[in-house]
C-alpha positions in Angstrom: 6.9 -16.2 4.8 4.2 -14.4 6.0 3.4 -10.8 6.1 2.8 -8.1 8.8 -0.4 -7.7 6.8 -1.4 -11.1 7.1 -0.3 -11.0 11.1 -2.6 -8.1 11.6 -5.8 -8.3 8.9 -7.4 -4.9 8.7 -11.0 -5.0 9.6 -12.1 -2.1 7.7 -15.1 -2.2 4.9 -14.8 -1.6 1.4 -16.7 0.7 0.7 -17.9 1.5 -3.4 -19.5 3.6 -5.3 -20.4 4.5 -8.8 -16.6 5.2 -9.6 -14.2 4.7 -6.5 -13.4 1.6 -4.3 -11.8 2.2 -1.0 -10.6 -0.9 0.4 -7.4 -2.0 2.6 -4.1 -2.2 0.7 -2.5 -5.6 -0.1 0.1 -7.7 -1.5 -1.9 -8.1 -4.6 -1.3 -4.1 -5.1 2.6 -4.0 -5.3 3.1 -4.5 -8.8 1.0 -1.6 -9.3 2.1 0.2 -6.5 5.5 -0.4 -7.9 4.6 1.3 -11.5 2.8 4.3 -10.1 6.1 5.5 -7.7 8.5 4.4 -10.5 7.1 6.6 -13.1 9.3 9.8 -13.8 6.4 12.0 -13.7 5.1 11.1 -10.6 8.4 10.1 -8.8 9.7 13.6 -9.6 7.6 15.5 -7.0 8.3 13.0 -4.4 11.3 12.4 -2.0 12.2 8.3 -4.2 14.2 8.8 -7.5 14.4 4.9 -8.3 11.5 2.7 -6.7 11.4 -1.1 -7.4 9.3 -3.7 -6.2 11.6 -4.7 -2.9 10.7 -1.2 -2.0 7.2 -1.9 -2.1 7.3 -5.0 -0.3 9.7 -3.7 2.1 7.6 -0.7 2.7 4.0 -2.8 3.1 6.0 -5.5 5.5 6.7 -2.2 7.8 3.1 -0.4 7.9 1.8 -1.1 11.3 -1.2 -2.0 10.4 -3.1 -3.4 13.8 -3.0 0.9 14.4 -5.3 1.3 11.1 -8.9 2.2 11.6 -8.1 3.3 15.4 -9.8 6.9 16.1 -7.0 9.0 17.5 
């Protein structure tokens, strides 16, 4: 199944520097994305008690991202 990503690629740079990438966001960053929100220590000053992966995915299938990188 595809994606809403996949639908609508960003075309935005990645832009690097000594330290820091800044690049779109994608499937390949769930797991990860998954970890940070489910940690106790982060999670507790946000609005999510329990975050899991279907969250994630759920949540990057329902960005609307063809409106990224428009001015305005």
């Amino acid at each position: 199944m595809d994606s809403i990503a996949s639908l609508f690629p960003l075309k935005c740079p990645t832009l690097t520097s000594g330290s820091l990438i800044i690049r779109p966001f994608s499937l390949n960053d769930l797991m990860a994305f998954t970890a940070c929100r489910a940690d106790q220590n982060i999670a507790r000053y946000q609005r999510w008690t329990d975050y899991h992966y279907q969250d994630a995915l759920s949540l990057f299938n329902s960005t609307h991202y063809h409106d990224f990188a428009k001015a305005g």
